[in-house]
SEROSE-469280 format. One record per residue (C-alpha): residue in three letters; x, y, z. Coordinates in pm, 1 decimal. Layout:
  residuo         u         v         w
      ALA         X         Y         Z
...
END
This chain:
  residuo         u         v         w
      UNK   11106.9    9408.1   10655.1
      UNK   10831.6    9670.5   10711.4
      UNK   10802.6    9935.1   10393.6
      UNK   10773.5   10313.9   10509.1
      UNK   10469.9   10483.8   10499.2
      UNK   10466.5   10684.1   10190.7
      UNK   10380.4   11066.1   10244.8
      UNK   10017.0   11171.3   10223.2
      UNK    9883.4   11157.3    9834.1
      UNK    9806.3   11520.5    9640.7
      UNK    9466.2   11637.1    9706.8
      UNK    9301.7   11865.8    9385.7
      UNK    9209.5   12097.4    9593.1
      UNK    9281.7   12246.7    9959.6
      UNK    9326.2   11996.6   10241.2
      UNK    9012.2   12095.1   10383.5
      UNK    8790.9   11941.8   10093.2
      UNK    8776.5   11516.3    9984.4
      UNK    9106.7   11382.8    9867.2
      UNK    9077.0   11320.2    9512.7
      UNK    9003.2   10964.2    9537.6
      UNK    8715.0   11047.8    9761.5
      UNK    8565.3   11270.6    9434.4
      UNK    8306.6   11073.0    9223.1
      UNK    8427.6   11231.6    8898.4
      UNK    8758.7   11317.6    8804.2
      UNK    8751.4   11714.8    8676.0
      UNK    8667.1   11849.7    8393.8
      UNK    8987.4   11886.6    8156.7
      UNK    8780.9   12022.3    7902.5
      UNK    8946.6   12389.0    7928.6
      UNK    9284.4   12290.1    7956.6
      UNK    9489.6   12404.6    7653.8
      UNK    9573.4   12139.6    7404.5
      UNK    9916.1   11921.2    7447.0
      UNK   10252.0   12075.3    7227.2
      UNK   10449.6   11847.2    7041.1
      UNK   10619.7   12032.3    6807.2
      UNK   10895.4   12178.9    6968.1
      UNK   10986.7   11884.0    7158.1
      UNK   10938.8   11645.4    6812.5
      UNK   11202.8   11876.2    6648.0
      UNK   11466.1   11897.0    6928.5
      UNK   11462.3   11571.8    7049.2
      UNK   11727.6   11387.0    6808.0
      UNK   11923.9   11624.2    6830.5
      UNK   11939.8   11718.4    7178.3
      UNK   11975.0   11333.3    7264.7
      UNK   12265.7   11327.8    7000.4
      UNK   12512.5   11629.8    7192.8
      UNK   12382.7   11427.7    7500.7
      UNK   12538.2   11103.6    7364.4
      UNK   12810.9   11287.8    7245.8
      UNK   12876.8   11444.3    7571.2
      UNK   12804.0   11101.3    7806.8
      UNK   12901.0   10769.7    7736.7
      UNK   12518.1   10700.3    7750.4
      UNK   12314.7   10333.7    7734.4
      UNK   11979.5   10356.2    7743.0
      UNK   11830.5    9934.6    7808.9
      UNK   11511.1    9812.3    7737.4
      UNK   11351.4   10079.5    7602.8
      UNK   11133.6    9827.9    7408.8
      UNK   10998.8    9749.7    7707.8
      UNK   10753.2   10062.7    7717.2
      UNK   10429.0    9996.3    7577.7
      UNK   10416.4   10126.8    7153.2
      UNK   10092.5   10281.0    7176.2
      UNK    9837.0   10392.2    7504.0
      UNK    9865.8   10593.7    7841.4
      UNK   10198.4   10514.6    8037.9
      UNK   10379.5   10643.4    8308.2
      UNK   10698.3   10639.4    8292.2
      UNK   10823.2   10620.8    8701.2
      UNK   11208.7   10710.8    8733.1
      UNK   11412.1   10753.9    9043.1
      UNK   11584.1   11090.6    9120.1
      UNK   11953.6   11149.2    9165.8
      UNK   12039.2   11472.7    9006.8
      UNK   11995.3   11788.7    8771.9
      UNK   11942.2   11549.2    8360.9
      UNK   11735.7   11291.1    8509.8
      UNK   11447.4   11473.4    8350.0
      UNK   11564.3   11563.9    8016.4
      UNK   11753.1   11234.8    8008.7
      UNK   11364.5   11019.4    8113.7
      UNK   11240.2   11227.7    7764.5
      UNK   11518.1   11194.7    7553.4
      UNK   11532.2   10844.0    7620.3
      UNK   11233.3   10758.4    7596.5
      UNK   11123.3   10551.9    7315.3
      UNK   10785.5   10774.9    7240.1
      UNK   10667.0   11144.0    7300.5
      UNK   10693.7   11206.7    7659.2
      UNK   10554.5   11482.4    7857.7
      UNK   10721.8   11517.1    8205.5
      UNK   10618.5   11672.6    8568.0
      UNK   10902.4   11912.6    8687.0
      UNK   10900.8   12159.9    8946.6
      UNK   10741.0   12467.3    8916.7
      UNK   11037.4   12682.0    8990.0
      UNK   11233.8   12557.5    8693.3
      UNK   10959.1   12736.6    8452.6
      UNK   11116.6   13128.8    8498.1
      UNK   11278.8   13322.5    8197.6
      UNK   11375.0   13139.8    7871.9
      UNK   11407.9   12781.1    8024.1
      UNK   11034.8   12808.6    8158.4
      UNK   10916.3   12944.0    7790.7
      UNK   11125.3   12661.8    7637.7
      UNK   10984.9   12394.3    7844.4
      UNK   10575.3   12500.4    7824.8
      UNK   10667.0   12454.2    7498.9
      UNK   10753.6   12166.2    7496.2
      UNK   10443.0   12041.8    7685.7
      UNK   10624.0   11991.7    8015.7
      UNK   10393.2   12012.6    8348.4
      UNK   10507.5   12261.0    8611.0
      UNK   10402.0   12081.7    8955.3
      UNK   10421.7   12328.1    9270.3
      UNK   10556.8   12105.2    9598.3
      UNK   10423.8   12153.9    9920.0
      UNK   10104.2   12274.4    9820.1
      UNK    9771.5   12147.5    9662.4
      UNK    9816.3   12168.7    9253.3
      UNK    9473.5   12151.1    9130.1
      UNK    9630.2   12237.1    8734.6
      UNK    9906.4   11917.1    8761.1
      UNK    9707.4   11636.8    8853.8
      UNK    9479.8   11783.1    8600.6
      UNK    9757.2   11828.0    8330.3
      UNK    9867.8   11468.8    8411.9
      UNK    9516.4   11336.8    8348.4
      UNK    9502.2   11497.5    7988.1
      UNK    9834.2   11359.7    7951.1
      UNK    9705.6   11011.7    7988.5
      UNK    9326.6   11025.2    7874.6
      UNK    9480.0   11082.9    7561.2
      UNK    9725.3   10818.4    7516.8
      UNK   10019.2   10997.4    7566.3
      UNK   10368.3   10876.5    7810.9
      UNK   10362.0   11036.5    8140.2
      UNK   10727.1   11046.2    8298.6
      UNK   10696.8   11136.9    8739.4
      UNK   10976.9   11086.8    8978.7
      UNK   10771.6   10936.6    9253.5
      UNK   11070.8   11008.0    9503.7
      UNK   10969.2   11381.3    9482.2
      UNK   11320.5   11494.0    9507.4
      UNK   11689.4   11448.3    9429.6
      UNK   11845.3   11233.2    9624.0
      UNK   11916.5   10866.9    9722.2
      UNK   11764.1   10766.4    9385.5
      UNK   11699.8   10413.5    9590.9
      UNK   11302.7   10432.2    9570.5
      UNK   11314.3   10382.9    9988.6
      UNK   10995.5   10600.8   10018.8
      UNK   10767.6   10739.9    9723.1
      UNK   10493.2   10948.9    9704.4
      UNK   10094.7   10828.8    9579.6
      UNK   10094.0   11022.0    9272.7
      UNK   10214.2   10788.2    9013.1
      UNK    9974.3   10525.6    9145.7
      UNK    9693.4   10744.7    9173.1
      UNK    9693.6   10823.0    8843.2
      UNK    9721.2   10497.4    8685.1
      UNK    9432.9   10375.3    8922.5
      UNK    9218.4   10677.4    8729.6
      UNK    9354.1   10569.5    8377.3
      UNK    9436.1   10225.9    8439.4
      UNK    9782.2   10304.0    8235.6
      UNK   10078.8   10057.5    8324.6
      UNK   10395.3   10193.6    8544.6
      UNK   10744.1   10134.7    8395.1
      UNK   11011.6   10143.7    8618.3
      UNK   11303.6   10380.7    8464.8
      UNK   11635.2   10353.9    8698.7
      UNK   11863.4   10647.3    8625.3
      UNK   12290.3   10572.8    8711.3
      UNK   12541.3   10779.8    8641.7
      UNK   12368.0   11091.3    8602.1
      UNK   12509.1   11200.2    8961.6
      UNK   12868.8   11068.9    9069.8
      UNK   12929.2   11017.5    9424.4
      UNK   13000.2   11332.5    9659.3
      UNK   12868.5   11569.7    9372.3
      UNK   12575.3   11767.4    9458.1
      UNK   12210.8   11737.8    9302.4
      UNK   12313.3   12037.7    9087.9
      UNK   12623.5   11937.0    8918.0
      UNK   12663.4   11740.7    8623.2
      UNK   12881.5   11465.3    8578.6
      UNK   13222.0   11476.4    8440.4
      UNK   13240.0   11498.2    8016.5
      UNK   13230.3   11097.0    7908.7
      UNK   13100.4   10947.8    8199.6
      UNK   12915.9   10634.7    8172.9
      UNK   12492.7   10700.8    8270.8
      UNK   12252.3   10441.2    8200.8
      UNK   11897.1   10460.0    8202.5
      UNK   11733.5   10162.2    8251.2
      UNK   11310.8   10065.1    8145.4
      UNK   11165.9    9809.1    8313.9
      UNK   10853.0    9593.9    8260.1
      UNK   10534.2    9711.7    8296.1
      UNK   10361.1    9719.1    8650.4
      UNK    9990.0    9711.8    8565.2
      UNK    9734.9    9863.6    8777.5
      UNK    9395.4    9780.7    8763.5
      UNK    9178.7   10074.0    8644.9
      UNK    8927.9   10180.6    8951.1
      UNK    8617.1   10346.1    8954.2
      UNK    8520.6   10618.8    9268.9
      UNK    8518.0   10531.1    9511.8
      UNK    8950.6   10537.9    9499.2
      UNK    9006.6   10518.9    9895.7
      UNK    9314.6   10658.6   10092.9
      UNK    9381.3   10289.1   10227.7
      UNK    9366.7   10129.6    9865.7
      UNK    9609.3   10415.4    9714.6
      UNK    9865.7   10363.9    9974.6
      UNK    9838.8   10001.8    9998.2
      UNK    9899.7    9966.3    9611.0
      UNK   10190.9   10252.1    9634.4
      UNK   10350.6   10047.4    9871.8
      UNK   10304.3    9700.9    9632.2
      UNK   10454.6    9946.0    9355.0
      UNK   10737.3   10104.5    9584.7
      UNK   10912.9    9753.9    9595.9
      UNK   10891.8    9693.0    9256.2
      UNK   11063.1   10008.5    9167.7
      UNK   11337.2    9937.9    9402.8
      UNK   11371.7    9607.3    9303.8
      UNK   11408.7    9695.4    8958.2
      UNK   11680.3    9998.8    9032.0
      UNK   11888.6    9683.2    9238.1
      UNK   11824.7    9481.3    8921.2
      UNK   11997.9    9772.4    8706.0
      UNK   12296.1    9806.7    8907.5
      UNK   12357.5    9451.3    8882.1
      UNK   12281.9    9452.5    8504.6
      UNK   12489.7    9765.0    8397.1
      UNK   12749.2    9729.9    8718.7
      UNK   12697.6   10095.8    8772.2
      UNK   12566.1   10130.7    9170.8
      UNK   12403.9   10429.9    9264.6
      UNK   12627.4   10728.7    9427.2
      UNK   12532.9   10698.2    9792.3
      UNK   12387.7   11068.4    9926.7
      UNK   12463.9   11333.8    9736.9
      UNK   12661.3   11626.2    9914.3
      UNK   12462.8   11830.1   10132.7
      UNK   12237.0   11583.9   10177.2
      UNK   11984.7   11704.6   10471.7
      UNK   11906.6   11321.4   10596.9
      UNK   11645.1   11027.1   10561.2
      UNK   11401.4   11281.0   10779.6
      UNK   11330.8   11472.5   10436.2
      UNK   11301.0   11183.5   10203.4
      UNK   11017.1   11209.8    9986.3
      UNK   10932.0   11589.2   10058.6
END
């Protein structure tokens, strides 16, 4: 079987300047404000324990993630929780990408403070990739949805990110699958019904070897496909494990055409 092409990588600056494994040094992160944990810290047990009250909710392997160093945390996408769910569940402090137009009014306020990254789609996000870097130079858990979007949740295509950055930080990749978070024929929006059964499921580590510049364009894409079939192996592997299959697409669903946009 030939794997897709993933999309072209994120650049950390316009397209018209090196891709950013073409850049001898990473950037400075040296003005970037410092990481908040406190908020999170505080409202995590709780939070997780209306969640569990509210879901019939297994979270498997969570051992699995590494106690102590840079991880990412690499989860597919099916609907609305999958990113409070990949930080509730995990098993250590975890700072998460999420798109930049979920940070308006008191939602945006509550998640800065909680140390989540806004990422802006489409365009070239200098301040994400560089968030995501001070994430991991300092030993914290990364979680990315390298899918880009809701959808299929079947890892068919994924973006470079996640594998970029563990090539800069040389931290491993564990596979999250997310089921039950979207039933079949339910939108990305909606939330599924009061004690439904979701499990999240952590798989074990993908290491990537940490790489000096230069990082070439064929060397991210050829790893990010190597990685792409391990994360959809490992979502097969959960269905099989919990029983639970993912929902097929969700309604509305524009087509394969927009996968990984």
């Amino acid at each position: 079987m030939t794997l897709p092409v993933p999309p072209e990588p994120p650049v950390l600056s316009d397209p018209a300047r090196p891709r950013v494994w073409d850049v001898p040094d990473h950037p400075d992160l040296s003005d970037l404000p410092g990481l908040p944990s406190t908020l999170l810290r505080s409202v995590k047990p709780p939070a997780m324990a209306v969640l569990r009250r509210w879901w019939r909710l297994h979270v498997h392997g969570s051992d699995r993630v590494p106690a102590s160093g840079p991880v990412i945390l690499a989860s597919n996408h099916l609907a609305v929780i999958d990113g409070p769910l990949i930080v509730g569940a995990s098993p250590r402090h975890t700072y998460a990408l999420a798109k930049s137009e979920l940070f308006t009014g008191m939602v945006g306020r509550l998640l800065r403070a909680g140390g989540q990254v806004p990422v802006h789609r489409g365009i070239t996000d200098t301040f994400a990739v560089r968030r995501c870097l001070q994430v991991l130079q300092h030993g914290h858990v990364l979680g990315v949805f390298p899918e880009g979007i809701r959808g299929l949740g079947d890892f068919s295509r994924i973006h470079c990110g996640a594998v970029y950055l563990a090539m800069v930080t040389g931290a491993p990749i564990v596979p999250v699958a997310m089921l039950g978070t979207r039933q079949p024929g339910q939108s990305t929006r909606q939330l599924p019904p009061r004690r439904s059964l979701i499990h999240i499921v952590f798989g074990d580590p993908i290491a990537i070897e940490r790489r000096g510049w230069p990082r070439r364009h064929d060397e991210v894409v050829a790893e990010t496909k190597a990685v792409r079939a391990q994360l959809a192996a490992h979502v097969t592997d959960a269905e099989q494990l919990t029983g639970l299959p993912l929902p097929g697409a969700p309604r509305g669903w524009p087509g394969p055409s927009t996968v990984g946009g």
